[in-house]
C-alpha positions in Angstrom: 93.7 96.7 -151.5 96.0 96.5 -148.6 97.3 100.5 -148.8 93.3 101.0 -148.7 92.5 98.9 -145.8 95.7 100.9 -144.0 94.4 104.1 -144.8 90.6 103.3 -143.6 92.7 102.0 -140.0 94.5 105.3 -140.1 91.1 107.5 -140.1 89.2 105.3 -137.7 91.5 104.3 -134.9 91.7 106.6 -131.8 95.1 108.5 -132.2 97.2 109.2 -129.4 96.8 112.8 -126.9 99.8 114.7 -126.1 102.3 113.0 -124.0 101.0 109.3 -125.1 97.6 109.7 -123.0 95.2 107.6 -125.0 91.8 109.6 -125.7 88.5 109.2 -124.5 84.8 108.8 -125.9 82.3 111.2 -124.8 78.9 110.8 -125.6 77.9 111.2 -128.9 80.8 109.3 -130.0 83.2 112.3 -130.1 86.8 111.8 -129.4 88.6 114.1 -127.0 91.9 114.5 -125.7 92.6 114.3 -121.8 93.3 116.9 -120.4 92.0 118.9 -123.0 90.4 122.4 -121.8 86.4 122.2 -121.9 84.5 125.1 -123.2 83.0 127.4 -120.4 79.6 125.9 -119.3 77.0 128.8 -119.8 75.6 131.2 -117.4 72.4 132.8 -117.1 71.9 136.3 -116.1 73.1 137.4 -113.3 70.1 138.4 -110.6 71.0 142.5 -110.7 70.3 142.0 -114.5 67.1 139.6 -113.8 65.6 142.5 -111.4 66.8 145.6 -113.8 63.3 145.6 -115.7 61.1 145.2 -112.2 63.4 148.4 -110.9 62.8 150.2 -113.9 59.0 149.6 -114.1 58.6 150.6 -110.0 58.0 154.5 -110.7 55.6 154.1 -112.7 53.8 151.2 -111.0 54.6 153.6 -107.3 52.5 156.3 -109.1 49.6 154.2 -110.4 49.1 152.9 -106.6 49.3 156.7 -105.5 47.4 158.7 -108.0 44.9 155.8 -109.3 45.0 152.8 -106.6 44.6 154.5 -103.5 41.6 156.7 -105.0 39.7 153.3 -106.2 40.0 152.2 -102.8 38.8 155.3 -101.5 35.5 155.4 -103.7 35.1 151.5 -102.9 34.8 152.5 -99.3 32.8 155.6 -99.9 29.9 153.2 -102.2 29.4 151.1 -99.2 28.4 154.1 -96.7 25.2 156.3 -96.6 27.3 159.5 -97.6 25.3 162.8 -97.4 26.0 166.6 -96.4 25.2 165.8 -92.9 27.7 162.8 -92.5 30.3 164.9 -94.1 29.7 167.9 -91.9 29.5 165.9 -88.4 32.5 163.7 -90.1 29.5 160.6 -89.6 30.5 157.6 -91.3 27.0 155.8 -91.6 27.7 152.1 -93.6 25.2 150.9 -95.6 26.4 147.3 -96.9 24.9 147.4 -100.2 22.4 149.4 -100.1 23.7 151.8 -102.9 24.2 149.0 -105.0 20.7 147.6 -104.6 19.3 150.7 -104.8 20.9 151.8 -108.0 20.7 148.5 -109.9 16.7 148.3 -109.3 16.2 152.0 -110.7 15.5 152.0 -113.9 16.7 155.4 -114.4 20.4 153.5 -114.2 19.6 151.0 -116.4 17.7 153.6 -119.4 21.1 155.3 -118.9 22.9 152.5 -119.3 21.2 152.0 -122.7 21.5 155.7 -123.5 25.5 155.3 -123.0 26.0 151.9 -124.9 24.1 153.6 -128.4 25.5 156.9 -127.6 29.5 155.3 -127.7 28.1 153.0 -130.6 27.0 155.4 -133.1 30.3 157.7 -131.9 32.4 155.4 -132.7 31.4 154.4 -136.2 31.1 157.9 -137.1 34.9 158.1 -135.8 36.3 155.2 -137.2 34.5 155.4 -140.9 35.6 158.9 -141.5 39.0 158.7 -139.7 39.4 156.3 -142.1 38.3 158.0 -145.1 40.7 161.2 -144.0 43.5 159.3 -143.5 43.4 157.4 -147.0 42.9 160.8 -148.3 46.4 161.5 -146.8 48.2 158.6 -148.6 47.1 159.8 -151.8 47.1 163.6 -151.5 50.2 165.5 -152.8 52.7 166.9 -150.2 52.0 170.3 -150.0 48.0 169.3 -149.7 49.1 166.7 -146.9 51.0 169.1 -145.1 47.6 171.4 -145.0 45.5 168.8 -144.0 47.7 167.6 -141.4 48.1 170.8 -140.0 44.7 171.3 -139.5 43.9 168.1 -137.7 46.7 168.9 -135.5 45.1 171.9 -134.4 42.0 170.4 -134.0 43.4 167.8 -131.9 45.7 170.3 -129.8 42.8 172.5 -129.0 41.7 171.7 -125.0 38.2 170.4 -124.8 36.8 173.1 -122.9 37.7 175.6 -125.6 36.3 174.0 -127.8 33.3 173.2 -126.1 32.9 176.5 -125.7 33.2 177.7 -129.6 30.8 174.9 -130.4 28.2 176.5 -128.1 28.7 179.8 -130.1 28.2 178.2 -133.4 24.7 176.3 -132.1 23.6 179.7 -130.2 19.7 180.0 -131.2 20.1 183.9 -131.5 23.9 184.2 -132.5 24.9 181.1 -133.7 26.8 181.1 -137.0 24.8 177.5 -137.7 21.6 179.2 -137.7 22.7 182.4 -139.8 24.2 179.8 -142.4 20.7 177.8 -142.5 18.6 180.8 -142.3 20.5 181.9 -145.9 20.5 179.2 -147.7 16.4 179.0 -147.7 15.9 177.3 -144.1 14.3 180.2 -142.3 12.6 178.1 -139.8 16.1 177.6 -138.1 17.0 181.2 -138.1 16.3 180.4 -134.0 16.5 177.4 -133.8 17.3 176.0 -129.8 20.0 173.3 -130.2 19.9 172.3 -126.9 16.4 172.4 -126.7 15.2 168.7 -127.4 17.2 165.2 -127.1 17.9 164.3 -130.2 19.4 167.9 -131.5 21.6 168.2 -128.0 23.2 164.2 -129.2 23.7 166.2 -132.2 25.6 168.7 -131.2 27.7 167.0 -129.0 28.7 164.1 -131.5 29.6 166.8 -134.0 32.3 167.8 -130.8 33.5 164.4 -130.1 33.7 163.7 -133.7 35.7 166.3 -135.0 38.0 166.3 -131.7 38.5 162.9 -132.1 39.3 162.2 -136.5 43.0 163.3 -136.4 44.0 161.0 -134.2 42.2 158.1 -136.4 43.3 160.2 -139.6 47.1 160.9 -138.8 47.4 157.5 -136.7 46.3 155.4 -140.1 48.0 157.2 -142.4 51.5 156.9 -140.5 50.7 152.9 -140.5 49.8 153.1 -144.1 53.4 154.4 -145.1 54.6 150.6 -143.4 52.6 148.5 -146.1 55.1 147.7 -149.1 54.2 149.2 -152.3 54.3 146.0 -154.1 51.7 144.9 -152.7 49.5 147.9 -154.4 51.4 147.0 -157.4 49.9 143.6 -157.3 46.8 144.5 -156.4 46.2 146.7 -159.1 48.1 144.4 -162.1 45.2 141.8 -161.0 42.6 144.5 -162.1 41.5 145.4 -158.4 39.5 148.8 -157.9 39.8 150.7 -155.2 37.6 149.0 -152.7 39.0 145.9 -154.2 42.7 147.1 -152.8 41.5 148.7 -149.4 39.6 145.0 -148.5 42.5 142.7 -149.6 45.9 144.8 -149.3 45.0 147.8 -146.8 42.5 146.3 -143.8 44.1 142.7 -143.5 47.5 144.6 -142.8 46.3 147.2 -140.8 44.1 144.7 -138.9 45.8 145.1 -135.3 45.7 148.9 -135.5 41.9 149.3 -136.3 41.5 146.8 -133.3 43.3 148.9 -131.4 42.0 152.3 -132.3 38.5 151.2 -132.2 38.7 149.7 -128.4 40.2 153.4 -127.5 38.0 155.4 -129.1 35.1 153.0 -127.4 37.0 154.2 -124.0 37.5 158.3 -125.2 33.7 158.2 -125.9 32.3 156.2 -123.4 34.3 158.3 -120.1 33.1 161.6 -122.2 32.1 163.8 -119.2 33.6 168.0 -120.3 31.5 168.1 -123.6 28.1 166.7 -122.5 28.5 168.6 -119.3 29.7 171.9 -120.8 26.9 171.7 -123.5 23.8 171.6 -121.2 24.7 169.4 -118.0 22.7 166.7 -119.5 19.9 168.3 -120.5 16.8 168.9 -121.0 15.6 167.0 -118.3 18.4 164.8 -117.7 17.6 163.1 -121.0 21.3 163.3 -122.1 22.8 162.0 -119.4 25.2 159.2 -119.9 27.0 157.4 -116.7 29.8 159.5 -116.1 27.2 162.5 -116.2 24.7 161.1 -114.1 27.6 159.7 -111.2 28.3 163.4 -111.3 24.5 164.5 -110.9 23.8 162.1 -108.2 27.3 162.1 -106.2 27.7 165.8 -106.7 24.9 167.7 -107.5 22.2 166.2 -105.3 24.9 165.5 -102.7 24.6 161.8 -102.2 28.3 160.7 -102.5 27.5 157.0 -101.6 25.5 156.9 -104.7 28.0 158.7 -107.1 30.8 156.4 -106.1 28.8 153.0 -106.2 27.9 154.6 -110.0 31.2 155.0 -111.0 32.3 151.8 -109.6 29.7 150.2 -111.8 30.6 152.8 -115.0 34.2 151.2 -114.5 33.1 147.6 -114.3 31.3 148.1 -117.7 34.8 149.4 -119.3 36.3 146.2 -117.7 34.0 143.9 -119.3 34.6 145.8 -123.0 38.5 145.6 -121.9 38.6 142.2 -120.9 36.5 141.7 -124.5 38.9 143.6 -126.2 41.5 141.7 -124.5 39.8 138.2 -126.1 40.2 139.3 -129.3 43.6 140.3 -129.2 44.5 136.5 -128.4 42.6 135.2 -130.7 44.3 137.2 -133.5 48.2 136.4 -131.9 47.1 133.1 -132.2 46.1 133.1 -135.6 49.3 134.8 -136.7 
């Protein structure tokens, strides 16, 4: 009893420091030495690396103020003046206030256009989205050599410029040469052996979704199947043991992975479509009768073609604050999903 009561003395009494100094009691109840050395207190970073990312990202934000701020600021200016070929010749600057704005907003010419734009981007997109879709889980499961094919071809379709290909998409819809109408003509539809594909509202849409379409699948196709190769296999493994189809795998393994990506890809297709301006234009300039128009086509028309730049610039102004309400959208849903992760 007593050699135990020693022992528990020994282990619980402060020993001497070095020399005979008695030690001290820090907080926490841990005994030091005096004199002992302290560990180095932590630093933060120093301030040349604090500003290292701001340096790096100045280019880049130098040549967004050059090449996209200063222009804004120029078209703001330029909606907010009566801005015709007689000001510009005699270098007139005539302000209007906003006039433009008022004027524009109580046509109803901008507001059917409006409309026009919203459905045309809606039905665009789908069409984008459900067979990007389908091409690029046709990727994951075709064989390499097949693969390879397919992606080669929807990198040629995505590396062809948009005026080229404008431009063969007009030869194929010709109503006397077109190879559209020779191919309907032969397989029983003689009535379209002339047809004019450009000729009424709904065939022109036609035409140009078929271009926007087909430019626009690979990057849907190939951008799906690369994030398809990140979901684990086991999880297909699962899937499948549990007796799940298909549709049954694609809705429970594929889309809740892939979940961020077609949020993303959507919201950029919605911006690809709806700033479309080379295909509509190249195809018949919004026509017939300005019945294809969409905004960036009829900013052009009004700003351009009948010479009234005040108009065409408060138009796009107003194009742009529709994409800033679908971004700031967008934006809403993004934090919504972070913050159910």
């Amino acid at each position: 009893m007593a050699v135990q009561l020693d022992d528990a003395v020994d282990n619980t009494a402060p020993q001497t420091g070095k020399g005979g100094a008695p030690p001290t009691r820090r907080g926490g109840g841990r005994w030091v030495r005096r004199g002992a050395p302290r560990p180095p207190a932590r630093r933060g970073p120093r301030p040349s690396a604090r500003r290292a990312p701001y340096l790096l990202l100045l280019p880049a934000l130098l040549a967004t103020a050059v090449f996209l701020g200063w222009p804004m600021v120029r078209n703001l200016l330029l909606s907010f003046q009566n801005l015709n070929m007689k000001e510009l010749i005699q270098h007139l600057t005539d302000w209007r206030g906003t006039g433009n704005y008022q004027e524009i907003l109580g046509n109803e010419q901008f507001w059917r256009v409006t409309l026009r734009t919203l459905v045309f981007t809606a039905v665009n997109v789908v069409l984008i989205m459900l067979l990007g879709v389908l091409i690029g889980l046709l990727l994951a499961r075709l064989g390499k050599k097949m693969r390879l094919t397919l992606s080669l071809a929807l990198v040629l379709a995505w590396a062809m410029p948009v005026i080229a290909a404008t431009t063969v998409f007009q030869w194929l819809f010709d109503s006397r040469y077109g190879v559209v109408n020779w191919l309907l003509d032969k397989a029983g539809w003689h009535a379209m052996a002339h047809y004019d594909w450009v000729g009424t509202q709904l065939s022109t849409f036609f035409v140009i979704t078929v271009l926007i379409v087909w430019q626009s699948l690979p990057f849907v196709a190939l951008n799906l199947y690369a994030a398809t190769t990140t979901i684990p296999r086991e999880l297909y493994e699962a899937a499948r043991m549990d007796g799940a189809g298909t549709w049954k795998v694609f809705t429970s393994v594929t889309f809740p992975f892939l979940k961020p990506f077609f949020l993303a890809t959507t919201f950029l297709e919605i911006i690809w479509v709806f700033k479309a301006f080379p295909q509509i234009f190249a195809i018949n300039e919004g026509g017939p009768d300005r019945l294809t128009e969409t905004l960036p086509i009829y900013a052009f028309t009004e700003g351009v073609g009948n010479l009234h730049f005040g108009m065409g610039a408060a138009i796009s102004l107003l194009t742009i604050v529709v994409l800033l309400a679908m971004t700031a959208y967008y934006l809403r849903l993004t934090l919504k999903q972070e913050e159910e992760l």
